[in-house]
PAMAR-801115 format. One record per residue (C-alpha): residue number from 1; residue in one letter; x, y, z. Coordinates in Angstrom, 1 decimal, m for minus. Layout:
   pos   code       px       py       pz
   NUM      A        X        Y        Z
...
//
This chain:
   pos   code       px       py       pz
     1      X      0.0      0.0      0.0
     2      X      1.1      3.3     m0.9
     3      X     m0.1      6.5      0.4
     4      X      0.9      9.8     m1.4
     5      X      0.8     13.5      0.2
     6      X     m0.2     17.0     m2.0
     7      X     m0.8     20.3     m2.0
     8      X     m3.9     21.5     m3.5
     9      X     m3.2     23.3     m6.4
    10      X     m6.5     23.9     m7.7
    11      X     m9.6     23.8     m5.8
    12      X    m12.1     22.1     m8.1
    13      X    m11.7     18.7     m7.9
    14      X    m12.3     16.5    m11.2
    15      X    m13.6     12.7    m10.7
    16      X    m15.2     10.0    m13.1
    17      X    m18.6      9.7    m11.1
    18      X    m19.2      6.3    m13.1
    19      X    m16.5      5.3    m11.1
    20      X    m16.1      7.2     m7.8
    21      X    m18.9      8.4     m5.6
    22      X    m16.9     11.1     m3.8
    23      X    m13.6     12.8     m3.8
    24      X    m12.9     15.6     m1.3
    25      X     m9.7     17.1      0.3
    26      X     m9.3     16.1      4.3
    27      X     m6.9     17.9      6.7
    28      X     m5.2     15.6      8.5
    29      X     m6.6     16.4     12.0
    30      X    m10.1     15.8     10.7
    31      X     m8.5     12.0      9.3
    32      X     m7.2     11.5     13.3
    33      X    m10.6     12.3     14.5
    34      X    m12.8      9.6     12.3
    35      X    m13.5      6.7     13.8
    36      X    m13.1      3.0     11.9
    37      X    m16.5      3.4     10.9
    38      X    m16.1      6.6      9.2
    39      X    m12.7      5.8      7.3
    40      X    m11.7      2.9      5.1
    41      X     m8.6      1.1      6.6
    42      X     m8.5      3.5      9.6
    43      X     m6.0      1.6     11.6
    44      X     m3.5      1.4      8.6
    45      X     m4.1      5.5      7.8
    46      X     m4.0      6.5     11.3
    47      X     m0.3      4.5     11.2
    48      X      0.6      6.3      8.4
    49      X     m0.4      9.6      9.9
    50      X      1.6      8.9     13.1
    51      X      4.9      7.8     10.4
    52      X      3.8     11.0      8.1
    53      X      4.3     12.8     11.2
    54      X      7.3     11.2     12.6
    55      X      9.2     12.0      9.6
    56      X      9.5      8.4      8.3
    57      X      8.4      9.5      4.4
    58      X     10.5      8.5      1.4
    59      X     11.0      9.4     m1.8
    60      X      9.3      7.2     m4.5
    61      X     12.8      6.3     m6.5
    62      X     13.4      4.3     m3.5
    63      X     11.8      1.7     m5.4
    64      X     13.3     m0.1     m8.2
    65      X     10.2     m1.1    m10.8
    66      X     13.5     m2.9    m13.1
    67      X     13.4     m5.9    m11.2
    68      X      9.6     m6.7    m11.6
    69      X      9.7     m6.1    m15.0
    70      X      9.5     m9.6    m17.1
//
Protein backbone atom coordinates (compact mmCIF):
# COMPACT_ATOMS: atom_id res chain seq x y z
CA UNK A 1 0.00 0.00 0.00
CA UNK A 2 1.05 3.34 -0.92
CA UNK A 3 -0.09 6.50 0.42
CA UNK A 4 0.88 9.83 -1.36
CA UNK A 5 0.76 13.53 0.24
CA UNK A 6 -0.22 16.96 -2.04
CA UNK A 7 -0.80 20.35 -2.01
CA UNK A 8 -3.94 21.49 -3.52
CA UNK A 9 -3.25 23.30 -6.42
CA UNK A 10 -6.53 23.87 -7.74
CA UNK A 11 -9.61 23.85 -5.83
CA UNK A 12 -12.07 22.09 -8.12
CA UNK A 13 -11.74 18.71 -7.92
CA UNK A 14 -12.33 16.51 -11.20
CA UNK A 15 -13.57 12.75 -10.73
CA UNK A 16 -15.21 9.96 -13.05
CA UNK A 17 -18.59 9.67 -11.07
CA UNK A 18 -19.16 6.26 -13.11
CA UNK A 19 -16.50 5.33 -11.05
CA UNK A 20 -16.11 7.25 -7.80
CA UNK A 21 -18.92 8.42 -5.58
CA UNK A 22 -16.85 11.10 -3.84
CA UNK A 23 -13.59 12.77 -3.77
CA UNK A 24 -12.89 15.63 -1.35
CA UNK A 25 -9.67 17.07 0.32
CA UNK A 26 -9.27 16.11 4.28
CA UNK A 27 -6.94 17.89 6.68
CA UNK A 28 -5.18 15.62 8.51
CA UNK A 29 -6.56 16.43 11.95
CA UNK A 30 -10.10 15.80 10.71
CA UNK A 31 -8.48 11.95 9.26
CA UNK A 32 -7.20 11.54 13.32
CA UNK A 33 -10.55 12.33 14.52
CA UNK A 34 -12.82 9.56 12.26
CA UNK A 35 -13.52 6.67 13.80
CA UNK A 36 -13.07 3.04 11.95
CA UNK A 37 -16.52 3.38 10.90
CA UNK A 38 -16.11 6.55 9.18
CA UNK A 39 -12.68 5.80 7.29
CA UNK A 40 -11.73 2.87 5.08
CA UNK A 41 -8.61 1.12 6.58
CA UNK A 42 -8.51 3.52 9.57
CA UNK A 43 -5.99 1.59 11.62
CA UNK A 44 -3.49 1.39 8.63
CA UNK A 45 -4.11 5.52 7.85
CA UNK A 46 -4.00 6.47 11.35
CA UNK A 47 -0.26 4.52 11.19
CA UNK A 48 0.55 6.30 8.38
CA UNK A 49 -0.38 9.59 9.93
CA UNK A 50 1.61 8.89 13.13
CA UNK A 51 4.93 7.83 10.44
CA UNK A 52 3.81 11.00 8.12
CA UNK A 53 4.28 12.76 11.24
CA UNK A 54 7.26 11.24 12.61
CA UNK A 55 9.24 11.99 9.61
CA UNK A 56 9.52 8.38 8.28
CA UNK A 57 8.39 9.53 4.44
CA UNK A 58 10.53 8.54 1.43
CA UNK A 59 10.96 9.35 -1.80
CA UNK A 60 9.31 7.21 -4.54
CA UNK A 61 12.75 6.28 -6.51
CA UNK A 62 13.45 4.34 -3.52
CA UNK A 63 11.75 1.74 -5.44
CA UNK A 64 13.35 -0.06 -8.16
CA UNK A 65 10.21 -1.11 -10.85
CA UNK A 66 13.53 -2.95 -13.09
CA UNK A 67 13.36 -5.88 -11.16
CA UNK A 68 9.58 -6.68 -11.60
CA UNK A 69 9.67 -6.11 -15.00
CA UNK A 70 9.47 -9.59 -17.08
Amino acid sequence: MIRFTADIVEESIKFDTEEILDVQWLDIKDVKSMTDKELRGHDTSIQFIRDFEDGKIYQLDIFNNTKYIR
